[in-house]
N, C-alpha and C positions, 0 to 999 in steps of 0.2 A: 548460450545463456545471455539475458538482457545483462545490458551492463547501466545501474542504477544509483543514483547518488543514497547517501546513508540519510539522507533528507536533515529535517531540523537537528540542530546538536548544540548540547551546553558546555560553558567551559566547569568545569569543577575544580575545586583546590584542595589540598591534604596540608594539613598543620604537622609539620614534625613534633612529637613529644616530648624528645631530649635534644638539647644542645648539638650543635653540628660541627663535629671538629675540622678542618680544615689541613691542605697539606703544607701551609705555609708555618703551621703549628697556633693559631689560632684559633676563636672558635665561632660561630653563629648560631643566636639565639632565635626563638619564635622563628624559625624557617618555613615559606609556604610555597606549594611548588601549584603552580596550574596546569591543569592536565584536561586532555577530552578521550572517551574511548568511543570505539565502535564494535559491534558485533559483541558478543557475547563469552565469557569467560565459561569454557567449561565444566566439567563436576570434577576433573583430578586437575585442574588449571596449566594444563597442556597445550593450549592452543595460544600461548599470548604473542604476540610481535611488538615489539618498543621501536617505533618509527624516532628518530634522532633528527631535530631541524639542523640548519645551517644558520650562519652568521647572522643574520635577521630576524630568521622567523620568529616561530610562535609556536604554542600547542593549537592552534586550529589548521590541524592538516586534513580535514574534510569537511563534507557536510554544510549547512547552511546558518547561519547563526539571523537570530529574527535581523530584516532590513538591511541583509546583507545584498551588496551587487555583484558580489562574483563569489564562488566557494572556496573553504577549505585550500593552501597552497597545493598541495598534493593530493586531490579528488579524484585527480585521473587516474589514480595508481591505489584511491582505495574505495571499496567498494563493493555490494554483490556482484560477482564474474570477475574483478578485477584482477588486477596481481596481488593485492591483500585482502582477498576473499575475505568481505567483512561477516559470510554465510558460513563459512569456513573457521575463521579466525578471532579473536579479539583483541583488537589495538588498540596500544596506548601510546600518544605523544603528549611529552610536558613540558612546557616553558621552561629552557633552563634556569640552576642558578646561577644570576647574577642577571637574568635580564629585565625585563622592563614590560614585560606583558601579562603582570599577574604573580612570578614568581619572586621570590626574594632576588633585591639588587639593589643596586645603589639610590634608586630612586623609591625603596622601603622606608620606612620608620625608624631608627635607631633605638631599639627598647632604652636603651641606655638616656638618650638625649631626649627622646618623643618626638627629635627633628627628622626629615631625612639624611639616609647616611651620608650620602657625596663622596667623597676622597675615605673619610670614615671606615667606608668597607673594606673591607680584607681583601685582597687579592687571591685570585680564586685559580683553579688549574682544569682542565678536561679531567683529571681525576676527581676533582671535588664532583665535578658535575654530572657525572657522571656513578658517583656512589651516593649521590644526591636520588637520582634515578633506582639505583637501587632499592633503596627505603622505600620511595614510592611503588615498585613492583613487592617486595614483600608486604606493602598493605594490601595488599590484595590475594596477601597469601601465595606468591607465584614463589616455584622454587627454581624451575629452567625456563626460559621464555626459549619457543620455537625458533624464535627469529632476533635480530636485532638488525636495521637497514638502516643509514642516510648518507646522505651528500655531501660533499664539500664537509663544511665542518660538523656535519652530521655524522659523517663516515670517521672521522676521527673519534668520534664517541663512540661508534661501533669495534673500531679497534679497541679503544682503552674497554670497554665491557668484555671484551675475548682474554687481556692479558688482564684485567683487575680479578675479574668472576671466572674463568674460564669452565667451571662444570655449572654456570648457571646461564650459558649460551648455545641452545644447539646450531644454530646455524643464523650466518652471518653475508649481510649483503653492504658491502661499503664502495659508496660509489664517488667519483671525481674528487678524489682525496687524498692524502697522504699518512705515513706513517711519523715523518719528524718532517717541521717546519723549514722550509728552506731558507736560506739569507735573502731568496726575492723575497719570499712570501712575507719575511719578517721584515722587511726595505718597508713594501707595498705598506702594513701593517702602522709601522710608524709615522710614514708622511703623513697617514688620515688621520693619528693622533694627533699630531702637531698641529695638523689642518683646527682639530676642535680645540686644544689647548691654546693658542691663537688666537683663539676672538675673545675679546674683551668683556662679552656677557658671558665667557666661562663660570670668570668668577671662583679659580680654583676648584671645581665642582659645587661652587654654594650658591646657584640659581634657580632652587627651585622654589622662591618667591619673588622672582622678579621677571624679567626679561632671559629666555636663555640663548644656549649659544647656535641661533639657526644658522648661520653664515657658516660658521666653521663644522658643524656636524654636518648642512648639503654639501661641503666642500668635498670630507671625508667621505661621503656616499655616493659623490662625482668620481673622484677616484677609482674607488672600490668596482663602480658600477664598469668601469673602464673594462678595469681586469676581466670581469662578467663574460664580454662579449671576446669575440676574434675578430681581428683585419676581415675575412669573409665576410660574416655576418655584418659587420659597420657599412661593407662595400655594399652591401645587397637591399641592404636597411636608408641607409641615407646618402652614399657615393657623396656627390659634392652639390649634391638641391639643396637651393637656399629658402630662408625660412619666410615665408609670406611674401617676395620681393622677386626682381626680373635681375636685379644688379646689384654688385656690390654698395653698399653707404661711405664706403673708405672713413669710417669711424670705431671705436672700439666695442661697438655696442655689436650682438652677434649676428652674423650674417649663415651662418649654416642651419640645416636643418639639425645637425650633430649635435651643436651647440645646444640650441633649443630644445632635444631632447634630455642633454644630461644635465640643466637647472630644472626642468620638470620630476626628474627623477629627485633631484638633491631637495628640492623642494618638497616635496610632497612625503620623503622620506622624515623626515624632520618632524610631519604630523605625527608620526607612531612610534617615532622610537625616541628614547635619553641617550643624550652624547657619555655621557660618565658609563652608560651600559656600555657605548659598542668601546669606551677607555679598554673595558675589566673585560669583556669577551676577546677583543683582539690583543689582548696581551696573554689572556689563557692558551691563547693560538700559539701564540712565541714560545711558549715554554714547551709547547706540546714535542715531544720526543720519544719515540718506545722503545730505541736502540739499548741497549747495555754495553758499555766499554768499546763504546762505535760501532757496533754490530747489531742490525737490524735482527739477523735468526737469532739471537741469543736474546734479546727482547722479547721473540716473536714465537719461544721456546716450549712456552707451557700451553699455546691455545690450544683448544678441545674439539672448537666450532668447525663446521663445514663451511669453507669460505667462496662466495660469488665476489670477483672484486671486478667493477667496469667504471674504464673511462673513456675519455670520449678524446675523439682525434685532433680536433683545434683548441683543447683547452692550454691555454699557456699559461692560468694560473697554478692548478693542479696536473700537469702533463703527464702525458702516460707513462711516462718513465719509472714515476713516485708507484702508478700501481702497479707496475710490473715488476717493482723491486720489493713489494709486498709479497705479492704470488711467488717473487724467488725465494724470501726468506721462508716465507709458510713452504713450499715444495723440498727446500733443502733436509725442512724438519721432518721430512714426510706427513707433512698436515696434509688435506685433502681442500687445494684451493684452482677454483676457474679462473680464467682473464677473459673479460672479453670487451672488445674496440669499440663504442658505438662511432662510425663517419656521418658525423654533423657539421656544419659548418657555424653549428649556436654559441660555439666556446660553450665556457665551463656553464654558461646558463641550460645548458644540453639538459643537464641532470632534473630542471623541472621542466624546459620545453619535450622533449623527446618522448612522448609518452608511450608511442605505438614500440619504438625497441625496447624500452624499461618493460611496459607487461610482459612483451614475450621472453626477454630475457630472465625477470625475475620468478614470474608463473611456470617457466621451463626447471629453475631451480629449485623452487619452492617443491614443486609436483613430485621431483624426485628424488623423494622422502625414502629412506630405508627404515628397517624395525628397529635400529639403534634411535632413531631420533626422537621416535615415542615410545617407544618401552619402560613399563615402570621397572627400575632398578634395584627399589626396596623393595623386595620382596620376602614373604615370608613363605618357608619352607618344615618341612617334619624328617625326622629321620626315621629310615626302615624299623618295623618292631612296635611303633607305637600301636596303645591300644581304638576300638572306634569310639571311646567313650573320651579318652584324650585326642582324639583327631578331632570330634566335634568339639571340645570346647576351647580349642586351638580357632577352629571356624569361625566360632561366636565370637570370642575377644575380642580378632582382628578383623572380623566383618567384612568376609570373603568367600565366594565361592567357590576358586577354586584352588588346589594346594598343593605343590610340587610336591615328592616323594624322592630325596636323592641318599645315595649313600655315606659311608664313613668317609669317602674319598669326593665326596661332593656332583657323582655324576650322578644326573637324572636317574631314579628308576620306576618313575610310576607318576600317577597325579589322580586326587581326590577332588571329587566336586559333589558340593550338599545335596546332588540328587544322590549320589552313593552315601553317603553316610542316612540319609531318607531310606534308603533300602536295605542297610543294613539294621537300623532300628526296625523295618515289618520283617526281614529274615531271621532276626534274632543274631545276627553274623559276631563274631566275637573278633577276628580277626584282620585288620587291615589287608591282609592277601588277598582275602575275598573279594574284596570291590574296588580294590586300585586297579588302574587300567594301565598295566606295563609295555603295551603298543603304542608308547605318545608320538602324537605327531607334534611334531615343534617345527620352529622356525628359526633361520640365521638369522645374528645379528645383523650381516651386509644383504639381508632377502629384501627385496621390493616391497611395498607396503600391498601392494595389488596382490602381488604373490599370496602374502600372508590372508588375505584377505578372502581369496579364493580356496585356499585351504580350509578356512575356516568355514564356507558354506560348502562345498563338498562334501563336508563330515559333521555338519551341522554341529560345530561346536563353538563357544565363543570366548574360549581364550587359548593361547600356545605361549607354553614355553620357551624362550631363547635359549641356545644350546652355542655351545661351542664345536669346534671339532673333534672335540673328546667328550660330547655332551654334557659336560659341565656347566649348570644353571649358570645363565649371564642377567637373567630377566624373564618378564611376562608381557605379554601385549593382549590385548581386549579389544572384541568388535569393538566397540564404545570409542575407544581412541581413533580406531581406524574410521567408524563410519562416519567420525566429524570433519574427515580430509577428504575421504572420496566419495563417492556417491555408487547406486549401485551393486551393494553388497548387504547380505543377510546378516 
C-alpha cells in the first residue's frame, strides 16, 4: 500500500459546557481544547486512536496546514498504509490543558479579569489533562477508543487514560516514558524553570503586554534540548566542528558547532511557545506518579488495556529501565503487556526520529487485534420460550438483526436474525423453535480477528456470537467492525 500524507488539515476546537474541576480542587471556566482528526469515525465509533503529544507539541500531529514547510510532528506514523492507518482508523490529537497552542493555558483570558491568566491559573496535573481529553472524546460520542499511544510525556498520558478510564482503553502504546517522575527528571525539570523565572521580563508571569521572557524560556529549552539528544548522537551530529571558523577566538562568544545549534533551537523555540505554559506543563510532569503506597503494580492494578510499551536504547532521559518496570508491574497483574528496545543512537528524540521501527513495531501490534478488542459488549439478548411476535418487536426497538437465544443459565442456545422472523411471518410459524438456528457458529473471545473473519465468509453470515468456554454470551462481533480493520473479507 502507498504510504500518503492525510493532505490539508484544520485545527478545530471544542468549548467545554460546564465548569472544569480540577485535582488540585479548583475549578476552570470557559475551557477550550484544540484538536485535529484524521480518518474517519465509524458508525458504532470503534475505531478511534487518541494520539497523546509530549512536552512541546501541539495537536498538529499530521497533515499540512495552508503555508506550512514541514507536516504534522508525527506524519510518519500517521497516515493511509501507516502505523495509524488513517483508512483504517480515526485520530484524534488535542492541544493539552494548560498549553499554549490553542488550548486553555495560561496564556487564555481569565473570564474572571478579561486579562490573561499568568500565575492566575491553577496548577494542573496529567490527570487534569488527561480527563480533559476525555470530554473531548465523549463529544464525539466515543465510549472505548481502540487505541491510546505517545511519547515521552505523551506516554504518561497514555498511562494515566489505562488507570483513570480503564474500560474506556482497549489498547495501549506508550512510548520513551515513565510511570512516576524520577528525582533526575524532576532536577532536569526545575533548572529550566528557574532558567525562565530568572529573567527579568518574567515579570512574575505578567508579560504578556510587554516584552517577554525570551532569554530565560531558550535557556530552558537549551536544557531540555540537551536531555533530547545522547553522547552518540552529539558525537555523530557535531564531534568538536567549529562554527563558521578554522580556530579557536579564545573569547566567550561560541566557538562549536554544538554551541550554535543549541541557541538556534532555544531561539527559535521561544517563537511558538509561553514560558508560563512550559511553568504548569513541567511541573504536571513532577507530580506525575501512578504508584500506590510505593508500589507501581498496585497503581497499575485495575488496567484493562492491551499494553505495547518501547523504549529506546540511549535514552538517558526516560531509560529503559522506567519501561521495563512498567511491563513488570503490568506482567505481575497478569495484564497482557510487550517491551520492546528500539537501538538508536537518537536518545529519547528516537520516539519522533525512528520512524521505520515505530511503524513496524506499532502496525505489528495494532494488527494483532483479537475479537475481545471489537466486540460489542452491550448486547441484547431473549430468553428461550419467547413468542415470534415478541421476538420481532424485541428486533424493532433495539434496531438489530441479529439476536442471541440463551438459557435460564445464560448459555447460548440459538440466534434469531430478521431474515427468520421474514420467514416465519410467510410461514405463519407461531413458535421460536421453528426458526432459531441452534447450530451457532461463534467465536472466542481470544480468536484472531482474521479467524472470525473467515468464519464469517464461509458461512456467509455477518455476525457471531462471543462465547466462552461454557458458551456463555460474552459479546457479538459484525463484519462491519471487522471489515474496517482488515481488508479482504465478505
Amino acid at each position: 500500500m502507498k504510504h500518503e500524507s492525510v493532505g490539508t488539515v484544520e485545527t478545530q476546537y471544542y468549548s467545554f459546557p460546564d465548569d472544569f474541576p480540577l485535582d488540585s480542587g479548583k475549578v476552570l471556566r470557559d475551557v477550550t481544547l484544540a484538536y485535529e482528526t484524521y480518518g474517519n469515525l465509524n458508525a458504532d465509533k470503534s475505531n478511534a486512536i487518541l494520539v497523546c503529544h509530549a512536552l512541546t507539541g501541539d495537536a498538529h500531529a499530521a497533515g499540512w496546514h495552508p503555508g506550512d514547510r514541514k507536516p504534522g510532528w508525527w506524519d510518519t506514523l500517521i497516515g493511509p498504509g501507516k502505523a495509524l492507518d488513517t483508512q483504517k482508523h480515526f485520530i484524534i490529537c488535542s492541544n493539552i490543558l494548560g498549553g499554549c497552542k490553542g488550548s486553555t493555558g495560561p496564556s487564555s483570558i481569565n473570564p474572571e479579569t478579561g486579562k490573561p491568566y499568568g500565575l492566575d491559573f491553577p496548577v494542573i496535573t496529567i490527570g487534569d489533562i488527561v480527563r480533559a481529553q476525555k470530554q473531548l472524546t465523549e463529544h464525539f460520542g466515543i465510549k472505548k477508543l481502540f487505541a491510546v499511544i505517545g511519547g515521552s510525556m505523551g506516554g504518561a498520558q497514555v498511562l494515566q487514560w489505562t488507570t483513570s478510564y480503564p474500560k474506556s482503553v482497549a489498547n495501549a502504546i506508550a512510548i520513551a516514558t515513565t510511570a512516576r517522575s524520577s528525582p533526575q527528571q524532576i532536577a532536569f525539570n526545575e533548572v529550566a524553570r528557574i532558567a525562565i523565572v530568572s529573567d527579568p521580563e518574567w515579570k512574575r508571569g505578567d508579560y504578556y503586554t510587554d516584552d517577554t521572557p525570551v532569554r530565560g524560556l531558550a535557556l530552558a529549552r537549551m536544557i531540555g534540548h540537551i536531555t533530547y539528544l545522547s553522547d552518540d548522537s552529539m558525537q555523530e551530529k557535531f564531534g568538536r566542528k567549529l562554527q563558521n571558523k578554522e580556530k579557536y577566538d579564545f573569547n566567550m562568544d561560541f566557538d562549536f558547532e554544538v554551541e550554535s545549534y543549541l541557541h538556534y533551537q532555544g531561539q527559535s523555540f521561544t517563537q511558538r511557545f509561553d514560558a508560563n505554559s512550559y511553568l504548569y506543563i513541567t511541573k504536571a510532569l513532577d507530580y506525575f506518579d501512578l504508584s500506590k503506597n510505593g508500589s507501581l503494580k498496585e497503581g497499575l492494578k485495575d488496567v484493562e488495556a492491551k499494553f505495547l510499551v518501547i523504549a529506546v536504547s540511549s535514552d538517558w532521559l526516560y531509560p529503559p529501565y522506567q519501561s521495563r518496570e512498567i511491563v513488570a508491574a503490568l506482567s505481575s497483574s497478569n495484564k497482557e503487556a510487550t517491551y520492546r528496545e528500539i537501538e538508536s543512537n537518537y536518545g529519547h528524540d528516537a520516539f519522533l526520529l525512528e520512524s521505520g521501527h515505530l511503524n513496524y513495531l506499532i502496525s505489528n501490534f495494532l494488527s494483532h487485534v483479537v475479537v475481545s478488542d471489537i466486540m460489542k459488549t452491550e448486547i441484547i439478548s431473549i430468553r428461550e420460550g419467547l413468542s415470534i411476535e415478541e421476538t420481532a418487536i424485541v428486533m424493532c426497538k433495539e434496531g438489530i438483526t441479529h439476536l442471541p437465544v440463551v438459557s435460564d443459565g445464560g448459555v447460548l442456545a440459538g440466534i434469531v436474525t430478521s431474515w427468520d422472523i421474514s420467514k416465519a411471518v410467510a410461514m405463519k410459524y407461531n413458535s421460536l423453535d421453528r426458526i432459531m438456528t441452534t447450530d451457532v457458529i461463534t467465536a472466542s473471545h481470544q480468536e484472531s480477528i482474521e479467524s472470525a473473519a473467515k468464519k464469517m465468509e464461509e458461512h456467509n453470515i455477518s455476525a457471531l456470537p462471543v462465547v466462552d468456554d461454557d458458551r456463555r454470551i460474552l459479546g457479538i462481533i459484525g463484519s462491519d467492525e471487522i471489515n474496517r480493520l482488515i481488508g479482504g473479507y465478505a
